[in-house]
C-alpha positions as CSV (number, residue, x, y, z in Angstrom):
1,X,-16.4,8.1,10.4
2,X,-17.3,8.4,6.8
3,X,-14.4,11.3,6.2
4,X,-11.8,9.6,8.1
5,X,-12.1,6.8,5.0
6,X,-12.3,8.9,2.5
7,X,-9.3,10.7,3.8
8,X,-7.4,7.3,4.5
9,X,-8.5,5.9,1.1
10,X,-7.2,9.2,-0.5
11,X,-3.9,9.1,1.6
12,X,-3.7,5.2,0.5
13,X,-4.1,6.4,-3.0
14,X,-1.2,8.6,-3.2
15,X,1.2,6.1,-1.2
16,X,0.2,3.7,-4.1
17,X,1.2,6.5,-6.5
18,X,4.8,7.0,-4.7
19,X,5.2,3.4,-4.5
20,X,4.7,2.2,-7.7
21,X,7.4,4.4,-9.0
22,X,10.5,2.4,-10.0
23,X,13.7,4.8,-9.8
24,X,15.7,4.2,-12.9
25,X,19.4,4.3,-13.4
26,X,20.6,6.7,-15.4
27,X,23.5,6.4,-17.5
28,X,26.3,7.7,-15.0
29,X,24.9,4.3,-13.0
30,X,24.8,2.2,-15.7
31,X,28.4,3.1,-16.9
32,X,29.8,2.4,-13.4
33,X,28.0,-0.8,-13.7
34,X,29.2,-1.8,-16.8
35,X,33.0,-1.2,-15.5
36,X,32.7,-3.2,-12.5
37,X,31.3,-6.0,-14.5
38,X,34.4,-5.6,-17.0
39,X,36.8,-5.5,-14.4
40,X,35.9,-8.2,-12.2
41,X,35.0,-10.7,-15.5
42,X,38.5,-9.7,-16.9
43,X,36.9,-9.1,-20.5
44,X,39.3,-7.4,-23.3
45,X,38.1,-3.8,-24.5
46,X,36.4,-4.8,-27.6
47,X,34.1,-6.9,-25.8
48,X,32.8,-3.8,-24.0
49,X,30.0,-2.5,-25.9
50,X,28.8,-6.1,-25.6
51,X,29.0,-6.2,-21.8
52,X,27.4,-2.7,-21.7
53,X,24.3,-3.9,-23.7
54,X,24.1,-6.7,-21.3
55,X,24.1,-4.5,-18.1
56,X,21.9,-2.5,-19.9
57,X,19.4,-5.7,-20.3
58,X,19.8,-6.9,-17.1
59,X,19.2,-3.7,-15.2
60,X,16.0,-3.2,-17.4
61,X,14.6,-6.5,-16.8
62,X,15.1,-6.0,-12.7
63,X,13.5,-2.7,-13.5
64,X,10.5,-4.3,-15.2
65,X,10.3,-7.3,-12.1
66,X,10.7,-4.5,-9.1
67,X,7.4,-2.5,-10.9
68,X,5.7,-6.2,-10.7
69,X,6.8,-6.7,-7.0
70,X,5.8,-3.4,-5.9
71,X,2.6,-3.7,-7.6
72,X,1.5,-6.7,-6.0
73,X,2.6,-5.0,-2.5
74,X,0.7,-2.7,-3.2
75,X,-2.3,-4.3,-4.1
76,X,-2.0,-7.0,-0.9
77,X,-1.7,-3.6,1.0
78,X,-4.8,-2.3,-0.5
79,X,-6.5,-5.1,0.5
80,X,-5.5,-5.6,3.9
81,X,-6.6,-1.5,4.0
82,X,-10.3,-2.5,2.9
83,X,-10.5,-5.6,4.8
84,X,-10.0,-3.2,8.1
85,X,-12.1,-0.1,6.8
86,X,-14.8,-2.3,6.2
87,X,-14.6,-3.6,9.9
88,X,-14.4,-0.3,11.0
89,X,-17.9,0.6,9.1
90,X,-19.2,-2.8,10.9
91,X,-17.8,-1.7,14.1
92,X,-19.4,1.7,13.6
93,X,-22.4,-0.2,12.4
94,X,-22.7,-2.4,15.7
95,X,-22.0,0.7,18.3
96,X,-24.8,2.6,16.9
97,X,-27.4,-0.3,17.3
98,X,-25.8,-0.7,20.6
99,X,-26.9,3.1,21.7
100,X,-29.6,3.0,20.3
101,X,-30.6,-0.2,22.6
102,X,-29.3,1.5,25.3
103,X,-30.9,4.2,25.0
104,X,-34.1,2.6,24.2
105,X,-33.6,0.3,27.6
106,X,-33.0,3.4,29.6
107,X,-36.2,4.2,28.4
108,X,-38.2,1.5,29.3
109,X,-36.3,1.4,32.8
110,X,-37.4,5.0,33.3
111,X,-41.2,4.5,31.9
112,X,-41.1,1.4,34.7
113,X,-39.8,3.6,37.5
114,X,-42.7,6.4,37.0
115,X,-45.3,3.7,36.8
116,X,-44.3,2.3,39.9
117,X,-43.6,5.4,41.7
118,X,-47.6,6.4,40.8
């Protein structure tokens, strides 16, 4: 029981690794982003590097709030992966006082037949 945690909590691990890696746009993105935005708000030319340091803003900015999302999904799904290893370990917990009762009822039923058989 004790290694399938461990090797859940290490598979959890890396998956928190993965997810908390933003991709970034690289420039060929950013460019085509930049261009849309000029062509659809109709801006002259000289006003491009202007729009291009906004795009470039913007996209950092949803870059810095998607690494804040993904961390608290993360974290809630770190949680809700303890909450149900640690019911596991009481599961585990209960079903081995539960043999052991059993076993110590079987017992006791089997002293009580030989005494009564004698």
């Amino acid at each position: 029981m004790r290694i399938v945690i461990i090797v859940s909590f290490l598979i959890v691990v890396g998956l928190v690794f993965l997810a908390i890696q933003v991709p970034t746009l690289d420039q060929k993105k950013i460019d085509a982003a930049t261009k849309e935005a000029i062509s659809e708000s109709q801006v002259t030319v000289g006003d491009e590097d202007t729009v291009r340091a906004a795009v470039t803003l913007s996209i950092g900015e949803l870059e810095t709030k998607q690494r804040k999302r993904l961390k608290y999904l993360v974290s809630a799904y770190l949680v809700i992966w303890l909450v149900f290893m640690l019911y596991l370990v009481r599961l585990g917990r209960q079903q081995q006082a539960l043999d052991q009762r059993l076993a110590q009822l079987e017992q006791e039923s089997s002293d009580s037949q030989d005494e009564s058989i004698e």
